[in-house]
C-alpha positions in Angstrom: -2.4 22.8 -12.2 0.8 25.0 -11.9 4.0 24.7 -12.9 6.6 25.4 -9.9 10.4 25.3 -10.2 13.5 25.6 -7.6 17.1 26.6 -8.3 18.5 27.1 -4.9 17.6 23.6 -2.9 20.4 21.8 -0.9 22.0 19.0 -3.3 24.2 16.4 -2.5 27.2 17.7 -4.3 28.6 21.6 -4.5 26.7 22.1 -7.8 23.5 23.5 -9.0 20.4 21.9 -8.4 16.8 22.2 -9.7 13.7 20.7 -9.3 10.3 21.0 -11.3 6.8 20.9 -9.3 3.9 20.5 -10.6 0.9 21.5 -7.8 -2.5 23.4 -7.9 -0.8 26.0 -5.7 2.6 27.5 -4.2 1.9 26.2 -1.1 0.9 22.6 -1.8 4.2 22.7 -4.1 6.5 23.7 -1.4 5.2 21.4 0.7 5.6 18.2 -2.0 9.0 19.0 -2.9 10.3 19.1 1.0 8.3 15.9 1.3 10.7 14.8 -1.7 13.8 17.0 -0.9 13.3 14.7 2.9 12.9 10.9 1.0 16.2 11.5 -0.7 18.2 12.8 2.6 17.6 16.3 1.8 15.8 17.8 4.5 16.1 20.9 6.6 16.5 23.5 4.1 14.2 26.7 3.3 14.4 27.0 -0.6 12.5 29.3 -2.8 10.2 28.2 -5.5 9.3 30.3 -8.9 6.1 30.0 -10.5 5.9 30.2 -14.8 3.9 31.3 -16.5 3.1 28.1 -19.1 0.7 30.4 -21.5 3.3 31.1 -23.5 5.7 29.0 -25.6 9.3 29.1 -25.1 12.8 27.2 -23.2 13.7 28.1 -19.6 17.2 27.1 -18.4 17.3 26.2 -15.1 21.0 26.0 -14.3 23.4 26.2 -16.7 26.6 26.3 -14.4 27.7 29.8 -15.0 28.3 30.5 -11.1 
């Protein structure tokens, strides 16, 4: 498996947003977080998704609100 995460998806307030996804590739990510991006009203948004690299220890910050 892969780790898979998102920083630029449509949210439901003017703020950051992030998602984590965890697939056996890119696309089968993509695909299962605009299946879950569409359940919570969502939809109809290209994002981009970033793979890491999980061999290594060490902290990631997703969004920390410095816009």
């Amino acid at each position: 498996m892969q780790v898979f995460v998102c920083t630029d998806h449509k949210g439901h307030y003017p703020v950051g947003t992030a998602s984590v996804v965890i697939a056996e590739n890119e696309r089968q990510a993509y695909r299962l977080l605009e299946a879950r991006l569409q359940q919570v009203g969502l939809a109809d948004e290209a994002f981009t998704l970033r793979q890491l690299d999980i061999t290594t220890p060490k902290a990631i910050v997703l969004c920390d609100g410095n816009y």
